[in-house]
Backbone as a ProteinNet text record, in pm:
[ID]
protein_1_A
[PRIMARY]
XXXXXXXXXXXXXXXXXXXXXXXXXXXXXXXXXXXXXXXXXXXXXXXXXXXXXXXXXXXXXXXXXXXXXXXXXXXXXXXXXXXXXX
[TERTIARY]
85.7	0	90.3	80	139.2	74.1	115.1	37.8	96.5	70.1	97.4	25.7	88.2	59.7	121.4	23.3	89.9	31.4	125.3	75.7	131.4	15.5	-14	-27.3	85.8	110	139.1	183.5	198.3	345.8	404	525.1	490.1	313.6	298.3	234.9	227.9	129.8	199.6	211.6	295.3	256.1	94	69.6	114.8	140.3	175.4	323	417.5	556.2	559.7	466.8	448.6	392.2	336.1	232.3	316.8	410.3	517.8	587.4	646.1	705.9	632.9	507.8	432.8	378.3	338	301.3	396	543.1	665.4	681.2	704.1	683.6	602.1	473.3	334.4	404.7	405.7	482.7	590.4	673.1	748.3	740.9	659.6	557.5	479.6	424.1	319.7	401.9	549.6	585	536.7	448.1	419.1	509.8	472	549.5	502.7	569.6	531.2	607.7	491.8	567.3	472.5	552.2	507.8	443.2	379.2	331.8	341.2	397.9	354.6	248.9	156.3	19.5	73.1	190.3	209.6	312.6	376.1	480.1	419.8	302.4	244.4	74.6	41.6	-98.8	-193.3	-133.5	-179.7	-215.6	-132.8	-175.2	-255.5	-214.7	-337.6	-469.7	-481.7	-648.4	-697	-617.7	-623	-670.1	-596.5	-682.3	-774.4	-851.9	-946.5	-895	-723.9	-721.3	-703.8	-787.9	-819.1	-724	-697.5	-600.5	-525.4	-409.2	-311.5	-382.4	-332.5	-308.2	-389.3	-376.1	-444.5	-359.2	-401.4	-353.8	-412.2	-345.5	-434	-345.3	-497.3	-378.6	-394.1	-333.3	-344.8	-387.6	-415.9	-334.3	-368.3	-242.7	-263.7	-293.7	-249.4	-291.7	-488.5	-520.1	-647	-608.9	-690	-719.3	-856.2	-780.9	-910.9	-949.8	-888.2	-926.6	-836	-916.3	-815.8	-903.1	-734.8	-826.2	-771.4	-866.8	-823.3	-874	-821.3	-833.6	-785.7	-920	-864.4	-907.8	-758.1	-748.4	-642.9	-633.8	-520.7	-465.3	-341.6	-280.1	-320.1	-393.9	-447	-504.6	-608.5	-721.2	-689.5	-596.7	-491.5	-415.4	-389.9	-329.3	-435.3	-544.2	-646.3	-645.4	-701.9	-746.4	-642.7	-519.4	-415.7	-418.9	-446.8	-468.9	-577.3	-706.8	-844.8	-779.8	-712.7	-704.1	-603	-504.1	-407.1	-354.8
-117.4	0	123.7	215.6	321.5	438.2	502.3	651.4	753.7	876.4	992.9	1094.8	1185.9	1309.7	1403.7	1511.9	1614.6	1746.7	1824.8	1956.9	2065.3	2098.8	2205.4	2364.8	2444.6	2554.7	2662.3	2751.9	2892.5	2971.2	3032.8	3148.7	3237.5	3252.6	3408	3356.3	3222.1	3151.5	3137.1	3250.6	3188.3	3041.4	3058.7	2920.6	2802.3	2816.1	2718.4	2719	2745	2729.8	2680.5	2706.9	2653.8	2545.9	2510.3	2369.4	2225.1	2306.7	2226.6	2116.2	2213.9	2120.7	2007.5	2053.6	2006	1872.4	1868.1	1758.2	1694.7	1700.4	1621.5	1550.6	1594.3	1540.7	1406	1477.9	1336	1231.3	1287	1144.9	1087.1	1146.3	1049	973.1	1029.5	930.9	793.3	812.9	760	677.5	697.2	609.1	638.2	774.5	772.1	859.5	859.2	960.1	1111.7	1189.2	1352.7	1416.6	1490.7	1550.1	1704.2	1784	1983	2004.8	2092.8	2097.6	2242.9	2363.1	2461.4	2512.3	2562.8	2600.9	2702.6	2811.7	2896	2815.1	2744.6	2702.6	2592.8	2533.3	2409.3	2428.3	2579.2	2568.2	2488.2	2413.4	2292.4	2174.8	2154.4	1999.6	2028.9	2179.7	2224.2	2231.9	2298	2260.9	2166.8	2052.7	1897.3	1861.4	1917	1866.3	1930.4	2024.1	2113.6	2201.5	2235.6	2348	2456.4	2514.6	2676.1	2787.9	2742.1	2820.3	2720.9	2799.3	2735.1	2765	2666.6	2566	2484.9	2329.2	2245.5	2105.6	2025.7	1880.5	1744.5	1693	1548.9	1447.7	1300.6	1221.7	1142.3	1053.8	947.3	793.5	715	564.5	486.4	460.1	415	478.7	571.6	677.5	749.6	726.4	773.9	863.7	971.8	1052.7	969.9	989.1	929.4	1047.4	1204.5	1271.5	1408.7	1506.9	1686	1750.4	1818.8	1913.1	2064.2	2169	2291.2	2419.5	2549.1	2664.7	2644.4	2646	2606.8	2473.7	2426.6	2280.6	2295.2	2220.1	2174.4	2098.6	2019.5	1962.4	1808.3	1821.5	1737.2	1636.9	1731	1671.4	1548.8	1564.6	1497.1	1376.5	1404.3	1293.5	1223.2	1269.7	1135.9	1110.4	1134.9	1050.6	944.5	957.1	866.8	755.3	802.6	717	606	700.2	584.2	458	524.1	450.3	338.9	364.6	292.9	181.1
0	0	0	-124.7	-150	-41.4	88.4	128.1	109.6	94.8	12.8	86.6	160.1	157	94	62.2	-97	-27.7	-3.5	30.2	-73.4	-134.8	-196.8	-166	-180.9	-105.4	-199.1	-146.3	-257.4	-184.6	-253.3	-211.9	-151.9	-137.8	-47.9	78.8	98.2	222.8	301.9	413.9	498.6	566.5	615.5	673.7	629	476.5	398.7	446.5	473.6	470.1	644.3	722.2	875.1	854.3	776.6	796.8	689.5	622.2	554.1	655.5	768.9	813.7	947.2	930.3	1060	950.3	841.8	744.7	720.2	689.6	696.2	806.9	924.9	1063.8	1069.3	1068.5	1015.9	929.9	808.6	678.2	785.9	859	898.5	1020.4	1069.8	1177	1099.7	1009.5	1028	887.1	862.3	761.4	574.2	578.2	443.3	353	230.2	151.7	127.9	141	125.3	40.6	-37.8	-151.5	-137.4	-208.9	-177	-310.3	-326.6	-481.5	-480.9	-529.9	-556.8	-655.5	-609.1	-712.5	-824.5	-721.6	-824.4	-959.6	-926.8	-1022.4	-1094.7	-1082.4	-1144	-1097.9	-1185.8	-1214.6	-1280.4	-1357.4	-1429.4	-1353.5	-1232.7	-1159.5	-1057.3	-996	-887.1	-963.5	-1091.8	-1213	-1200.6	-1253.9	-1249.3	-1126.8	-1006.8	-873.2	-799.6	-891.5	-845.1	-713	-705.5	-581.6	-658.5	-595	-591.5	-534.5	-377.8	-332.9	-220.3	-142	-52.1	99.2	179.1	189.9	162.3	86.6	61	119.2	207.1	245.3	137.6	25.5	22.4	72.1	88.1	134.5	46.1	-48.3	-149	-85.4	-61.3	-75.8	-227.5	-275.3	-423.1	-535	-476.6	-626.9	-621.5	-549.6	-519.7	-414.3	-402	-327.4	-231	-89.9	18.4	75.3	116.2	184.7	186.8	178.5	202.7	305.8	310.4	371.1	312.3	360.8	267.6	418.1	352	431.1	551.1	665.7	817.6	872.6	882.9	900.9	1073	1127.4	1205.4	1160.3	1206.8	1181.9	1273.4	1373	1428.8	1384.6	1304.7	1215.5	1101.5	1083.4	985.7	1074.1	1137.1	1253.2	1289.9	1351.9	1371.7	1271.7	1131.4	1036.9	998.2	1005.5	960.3	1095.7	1216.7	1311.4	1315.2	1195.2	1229.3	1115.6	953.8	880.3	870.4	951	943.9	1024.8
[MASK]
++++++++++++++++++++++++++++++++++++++++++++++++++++++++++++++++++++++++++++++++++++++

C-alpha cells in the first residue's frame, strides 16, 4: 500500500511554509510519503486537482485521493485521520 501526503502551497502563504514542516513530521511518523506541490509554479496539476487556493492537504493511498483538507485545518485533524485509517 502506497500513502501519500501532498501539500499544496503557494510562495505568499505563509501558513503554507508553517504547515510544511508540521506535514513532513506526520509522513514520517506515520511512515508515508510527502511531496510539496507549488500552485504557483504548477498551475496545471493544482487545475487537475481542483485546488483553488493554498493551503491544501491530500492524502493518497494508491494513487487515489481518500481525503483533504483545505483553508482552516489543524494539523491534528490529519493525525487522527491517519490514526483511524491505518
Amino acid at each position: 500500500m502506497e500513502i501519500k501526503l501532498i501539500l499544496f502551497s503557494s510562495e505568499r502563504c505563509s501558513v503554507c511554509h508553517a504547515l510544511k514542516i508540521k506535514v513532513e513530521e506526520l509522513a514520517k511518523e506515520f511512515k508515508t510519503q510527502f511531496e510539496e506541490i507549488s500552485i504557483d509554479e504548477n498551475p496545471e496539476v493544482a487545475a487537475n486537482r481542483l485546488i483553488l487556493s493554498a493551503p491544501v492537504v491530500l492524502l493518497e493511498i494508491d494513487g487515489k485521493e481518500v481525503n483533504r483538507w483545505a483553508g482552516v485545518f489543524s494539523i491534528s485533524e490529519i493525525e487522527s485521520f491517519l490514526r483511524r485509517i491505518l
